[in-house]
C-alpha positions as CSV (number, residue, x, y, z in Angstrom):
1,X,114.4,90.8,68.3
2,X,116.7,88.6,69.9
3,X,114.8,86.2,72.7
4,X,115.4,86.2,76.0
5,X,117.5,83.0,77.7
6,X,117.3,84.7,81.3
7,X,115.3,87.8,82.8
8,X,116.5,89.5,86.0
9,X,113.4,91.1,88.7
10,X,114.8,94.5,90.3
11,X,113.4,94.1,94.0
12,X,112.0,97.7,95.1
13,X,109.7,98.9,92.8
14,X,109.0,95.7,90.8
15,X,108.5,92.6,93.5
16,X,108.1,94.2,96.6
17,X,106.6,97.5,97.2
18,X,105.8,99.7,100.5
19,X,106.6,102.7,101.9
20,X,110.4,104.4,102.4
21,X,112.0,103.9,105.5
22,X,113.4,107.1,106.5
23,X,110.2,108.9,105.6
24,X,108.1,106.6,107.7
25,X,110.4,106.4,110.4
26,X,110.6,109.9,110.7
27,X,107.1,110.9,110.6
28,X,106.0,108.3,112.8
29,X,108.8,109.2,115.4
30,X,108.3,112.9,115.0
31,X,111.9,113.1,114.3
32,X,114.0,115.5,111.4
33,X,114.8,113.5,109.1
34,X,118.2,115.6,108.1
35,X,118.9,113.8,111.4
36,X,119.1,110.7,109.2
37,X,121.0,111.8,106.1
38,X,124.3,111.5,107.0
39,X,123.9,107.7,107.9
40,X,122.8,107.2,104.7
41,X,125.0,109.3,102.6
42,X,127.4,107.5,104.6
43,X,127.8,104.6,106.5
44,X,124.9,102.8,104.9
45,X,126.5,103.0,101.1
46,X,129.8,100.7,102.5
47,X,126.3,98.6,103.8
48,X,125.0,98.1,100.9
49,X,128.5,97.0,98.8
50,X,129.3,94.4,101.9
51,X,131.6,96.9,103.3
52,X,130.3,97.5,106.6
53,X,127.8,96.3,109.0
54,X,124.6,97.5,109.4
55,X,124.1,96.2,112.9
56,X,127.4,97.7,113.7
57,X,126.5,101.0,111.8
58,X,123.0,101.5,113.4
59,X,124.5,100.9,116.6
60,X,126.5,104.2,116.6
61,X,123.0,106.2,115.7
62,X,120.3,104.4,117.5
63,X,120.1,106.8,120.3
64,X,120.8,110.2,117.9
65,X,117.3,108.6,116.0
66,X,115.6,108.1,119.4
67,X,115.2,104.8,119.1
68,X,114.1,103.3,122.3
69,X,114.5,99.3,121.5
70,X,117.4,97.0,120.4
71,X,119.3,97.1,117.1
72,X,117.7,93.7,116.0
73,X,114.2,95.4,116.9
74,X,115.0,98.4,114.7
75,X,116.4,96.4,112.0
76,X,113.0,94.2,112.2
77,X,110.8,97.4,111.9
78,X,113.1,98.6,108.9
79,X,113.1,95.7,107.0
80,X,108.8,95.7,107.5
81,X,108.4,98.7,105.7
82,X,108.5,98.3,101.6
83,X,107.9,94.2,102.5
84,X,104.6,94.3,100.3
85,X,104.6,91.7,97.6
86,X,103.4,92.2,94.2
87,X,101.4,89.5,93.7
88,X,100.8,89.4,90.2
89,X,105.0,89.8,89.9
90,X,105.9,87.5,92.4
91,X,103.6,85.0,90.6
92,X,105.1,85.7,87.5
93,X,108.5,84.4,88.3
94,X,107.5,80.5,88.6
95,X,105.5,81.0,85.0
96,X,108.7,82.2,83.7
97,X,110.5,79.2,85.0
98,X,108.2,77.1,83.5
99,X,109.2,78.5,80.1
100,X,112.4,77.5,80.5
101,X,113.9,81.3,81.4
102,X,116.5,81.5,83.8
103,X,115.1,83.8,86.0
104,X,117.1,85.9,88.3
105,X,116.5,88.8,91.2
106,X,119.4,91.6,91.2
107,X,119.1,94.4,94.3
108,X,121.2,96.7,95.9
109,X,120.8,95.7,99.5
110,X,123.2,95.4,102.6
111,X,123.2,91.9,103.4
112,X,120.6,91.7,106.6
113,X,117.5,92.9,104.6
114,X,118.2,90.5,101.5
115,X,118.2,87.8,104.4
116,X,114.8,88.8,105.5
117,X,113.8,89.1,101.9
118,X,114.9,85.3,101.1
119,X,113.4,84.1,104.6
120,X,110.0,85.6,104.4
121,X,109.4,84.9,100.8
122,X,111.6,82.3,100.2
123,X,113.6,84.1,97.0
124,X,116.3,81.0,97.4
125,X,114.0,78.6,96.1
126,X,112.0,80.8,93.5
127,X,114.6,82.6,92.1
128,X,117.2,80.7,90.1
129,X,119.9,83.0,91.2
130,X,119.8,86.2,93.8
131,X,122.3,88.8,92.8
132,X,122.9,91.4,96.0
133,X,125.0,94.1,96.2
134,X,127.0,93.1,99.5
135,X,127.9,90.1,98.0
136,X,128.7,91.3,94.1
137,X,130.9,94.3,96.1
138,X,129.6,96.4,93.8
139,X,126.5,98.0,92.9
140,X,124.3,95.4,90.6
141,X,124.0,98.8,87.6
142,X,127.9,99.3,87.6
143,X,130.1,98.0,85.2
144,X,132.0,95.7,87.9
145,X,128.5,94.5,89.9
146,X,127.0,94.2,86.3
147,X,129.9,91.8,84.7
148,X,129.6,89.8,87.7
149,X,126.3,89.1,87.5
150,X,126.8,88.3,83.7
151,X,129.8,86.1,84.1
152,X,128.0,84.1,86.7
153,X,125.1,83.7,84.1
154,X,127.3,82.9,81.6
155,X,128.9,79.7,83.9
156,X,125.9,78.4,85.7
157,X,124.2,79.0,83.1
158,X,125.4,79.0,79.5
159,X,124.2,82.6,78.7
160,X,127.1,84.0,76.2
161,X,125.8,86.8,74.9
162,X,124.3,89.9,77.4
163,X,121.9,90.5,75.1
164,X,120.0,87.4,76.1
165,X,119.6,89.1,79.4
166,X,116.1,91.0,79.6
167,X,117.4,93.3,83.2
168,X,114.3,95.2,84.6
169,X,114.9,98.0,86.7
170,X,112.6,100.9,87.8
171,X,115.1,103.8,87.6
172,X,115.9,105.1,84.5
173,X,119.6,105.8,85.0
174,X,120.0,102.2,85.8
175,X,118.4,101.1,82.9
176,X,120.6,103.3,80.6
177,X,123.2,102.0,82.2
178,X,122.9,98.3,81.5
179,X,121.9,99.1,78.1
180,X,124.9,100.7,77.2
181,X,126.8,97.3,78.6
182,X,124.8,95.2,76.3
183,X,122.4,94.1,78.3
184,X,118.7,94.0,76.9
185,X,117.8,96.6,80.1
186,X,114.0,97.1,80.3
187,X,112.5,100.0,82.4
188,X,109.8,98.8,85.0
189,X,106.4,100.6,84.7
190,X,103.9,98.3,86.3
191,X,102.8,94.6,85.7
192,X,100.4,95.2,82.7
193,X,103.6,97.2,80.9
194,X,105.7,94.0,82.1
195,X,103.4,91.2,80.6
196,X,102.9,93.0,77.5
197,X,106.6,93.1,76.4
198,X,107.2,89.6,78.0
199,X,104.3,88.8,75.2
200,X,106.1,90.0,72.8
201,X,109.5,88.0,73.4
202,X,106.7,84.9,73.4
203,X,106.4,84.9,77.1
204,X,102.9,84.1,78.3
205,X,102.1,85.4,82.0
């Protein structure tokens, strides 16, 4: 079993946690939430690949949603909702560090939520490198956002070989995905799951 030089945390479902926003939005503004779908079948997929603008985009459907407050206050509520660190994860990621892993967050987000991300719990400074979306251009699970990230790895880094990147990710497709590239991809099941196969690459959490 070849050992890990660098590991890269998925975001949603592995470090941070919470509800979804669309769901909670809707039920707590008594709105149809078909009313949203289109924005994010949409609009907010050229968001998330650095394409658009969210504030520009959520400008255009602010009052269709109901919202009664500015974009920035909408954006603020959004961003709130799935902002729950794991704790045990989070922790996790300066132990890792310590063990000489390069250790890396990936996420497909639009540019203004990774920013509140890397404000609030200061991902810049934990994280040896913070792979997003916007700024790849291209989804971090597709062939061009995934080389991207590896090429990066390999020159900041001196990682040569993919399979010397443990990728966790808690979608299953994803996960396939980066396997069949070469990475060493790693489906997220929990944080017990997580520190037992870390164990087993001789990773002590």
């Amino acid at each position: 079993m070849e050992k890990p030089r660098a590991v890269i945390y998925d975001n949603d479902g592995m470090v941070a946690h919470g509800g979804r926003f669309s769901e909670q939005y809707a039920r707590e503004f008594n709105l149809n939430i078909a009313v949203m779908d289109p924005f994010f079948a949409g609009p907010f997929k050229k968001c998330m690949t650095g394409e658009a603008d969210l504030r520009e985009e959520l400008e255009k459907v602010i009052t269709t949603w109901g919202w009664k407050g500015t974009v920035d206050e909408l954006m603020q509520y959004w961003f709130s909702i799935g902002a729950t660190l794991d704790e045990d994860v989070y922790a996790s990621i300066a132990k890792l560090r310590a063990q000489d892993l390069v250790v890396c967050l990936a996420t497909n987000q639009e540019r203004y939520r990774l920013n509140y991300f890397v404000e609030k719990f200061s991902y810049d400074k934990i994280f040896n490198e913070v792979f997003c979306a916007s700024e790849l251009g291209a989804l971090k699970q597709s062939a061009e956002g995934a080389e991207k990230i590896f090429q990066t790895l390999k020159e900041r880094h001196g990682i040569l070989d993919k399979g010397e990147v443990m990728y966790w990710d808690d979608r299953e497709g994803n996960v396939e995905s980066l396997n069949a590239m070469g990475f060493n991809a790693q489906m997220y099941r929990g944080y017990p799951a997580f520190k037992e196969v870390m164990a087993e690459h001789g990773f002590q959490l």
